[in-house]
C-alpha positions in Angstrom: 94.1 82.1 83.2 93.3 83.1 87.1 95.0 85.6 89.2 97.9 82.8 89.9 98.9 82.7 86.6 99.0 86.9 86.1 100.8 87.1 89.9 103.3 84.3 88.5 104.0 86.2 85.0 104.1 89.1 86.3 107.0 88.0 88.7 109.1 86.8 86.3 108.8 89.2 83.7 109.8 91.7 86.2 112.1 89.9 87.7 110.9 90.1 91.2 111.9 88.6 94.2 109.7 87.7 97.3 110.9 90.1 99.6 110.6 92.9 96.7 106.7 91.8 96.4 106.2 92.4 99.8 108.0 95.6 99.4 105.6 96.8 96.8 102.5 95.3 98.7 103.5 97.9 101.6 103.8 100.9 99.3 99.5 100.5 99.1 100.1 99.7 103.0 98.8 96.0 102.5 100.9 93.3 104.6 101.0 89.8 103.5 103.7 87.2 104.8 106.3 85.7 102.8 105.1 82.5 103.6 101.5 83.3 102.1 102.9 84.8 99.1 104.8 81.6 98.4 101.5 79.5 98.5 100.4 81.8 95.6 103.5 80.5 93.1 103.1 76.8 94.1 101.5 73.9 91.6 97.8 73.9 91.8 98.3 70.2 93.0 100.1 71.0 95.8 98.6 70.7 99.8 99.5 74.5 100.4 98.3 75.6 97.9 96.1 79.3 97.7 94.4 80.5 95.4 95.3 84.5 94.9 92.0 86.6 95.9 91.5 90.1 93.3 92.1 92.3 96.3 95.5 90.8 96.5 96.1 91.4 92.7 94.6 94.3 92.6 96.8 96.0 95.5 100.3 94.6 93.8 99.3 96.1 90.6 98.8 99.6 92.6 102.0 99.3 94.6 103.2 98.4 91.2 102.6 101.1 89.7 104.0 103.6 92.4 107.1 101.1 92.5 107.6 101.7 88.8 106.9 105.1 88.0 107.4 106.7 91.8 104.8 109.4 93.3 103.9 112.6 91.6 106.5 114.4 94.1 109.4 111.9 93.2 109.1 110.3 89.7 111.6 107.5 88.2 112.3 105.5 84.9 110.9 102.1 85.0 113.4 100.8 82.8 115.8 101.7 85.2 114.3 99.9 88.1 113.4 97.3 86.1 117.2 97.0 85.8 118.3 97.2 89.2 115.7 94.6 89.9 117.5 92.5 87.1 120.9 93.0 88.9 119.6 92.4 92.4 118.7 89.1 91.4 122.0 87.9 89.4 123.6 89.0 93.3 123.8 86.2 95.7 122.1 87.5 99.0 124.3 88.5 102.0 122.9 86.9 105.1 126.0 87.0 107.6 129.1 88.0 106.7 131.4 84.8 106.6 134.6 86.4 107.6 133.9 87.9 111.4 132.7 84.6 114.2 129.4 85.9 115.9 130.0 87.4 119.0 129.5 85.6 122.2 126.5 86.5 123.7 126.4 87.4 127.6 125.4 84.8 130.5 122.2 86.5 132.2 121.4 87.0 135.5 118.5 84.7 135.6 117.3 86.1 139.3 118.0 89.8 138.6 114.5 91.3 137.4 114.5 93.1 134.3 112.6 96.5 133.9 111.5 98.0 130.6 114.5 100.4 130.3 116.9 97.1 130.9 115.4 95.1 128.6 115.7 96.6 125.0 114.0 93.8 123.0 110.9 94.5 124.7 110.8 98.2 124.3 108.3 100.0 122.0 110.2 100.9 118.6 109.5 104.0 117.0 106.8 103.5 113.5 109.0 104.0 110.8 108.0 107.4 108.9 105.4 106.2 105.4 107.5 105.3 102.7 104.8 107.2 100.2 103.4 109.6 101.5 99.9 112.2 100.3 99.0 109.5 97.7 95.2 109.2 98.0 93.5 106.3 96.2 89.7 106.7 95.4 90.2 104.1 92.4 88.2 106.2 89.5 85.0 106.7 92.0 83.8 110.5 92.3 82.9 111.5 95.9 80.9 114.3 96.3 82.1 116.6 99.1 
């Protein structure tokens, strides 16, 4: 049994969706893509393939952990997220909503320059505040000092 195998169990005994696993990844401040995460459920047969390193594994069982039982500050019940987890999935996801027609979008002046303070999309967003925060990870290792 390799890590594959533990990631895929794991997954569906929780009842975990991709975009939750990526969500727990980031609790131990690891990014992975969704697209690289999907290459870690797929047949071993398959052209893409990957196999799942133990520094992957190892981080989803930490943000696991802080997923399921919270931080020291702010515990929870794992049964109860487990739960929520079980109801998010029965859910169908809401992409758009299908009653309002998108908006249409405004014709641009393409000669007029933009600056930064015109153009939005370009503009640097604020870092979102740490969703855990004062957790400190030394992994059973005793430092001196």
């Amino acid at each position: 049994m390799n890590n594959n195998d533990v990631f895929k169990k794991l997954r569906v005994a929780l009842q975990l969706r991709d975009d939750q696993i990526i969500e727990i990844l980031n609790l131990v401040d690891f990014r992975i893509a969704k697209a690289e995460l999907g290459a870690f459920f797929r047949a071993e047969d398959h052209p893409n393939y990957m196999e799942c390193g133990d520094q992957v594994l190892r981080n989803f069982l930490n943000g696991l952990i802080i997923h399921l039982r919270g931080t020291k500050e702010n515990p929870t019940n794992a049964a109860d997220v487990i739960a929520k987890n079980a109801e998010a999935l029965k859910q169908p996801r809401a992409e758009k909503p299908a009653g309002k027609p998108a908006a249409p979008r405004p014709k641009s002046n393409s000669g007029a320059k933009k600056g930064p303070s015109q153009n939005k999309k370009y503009d640097k967003a604020k870092k979102p505040a740490p969703i855990v925060e004062n957790v400190k990870f030394n992994n059973g290792k005793n430092k001196k000092g």
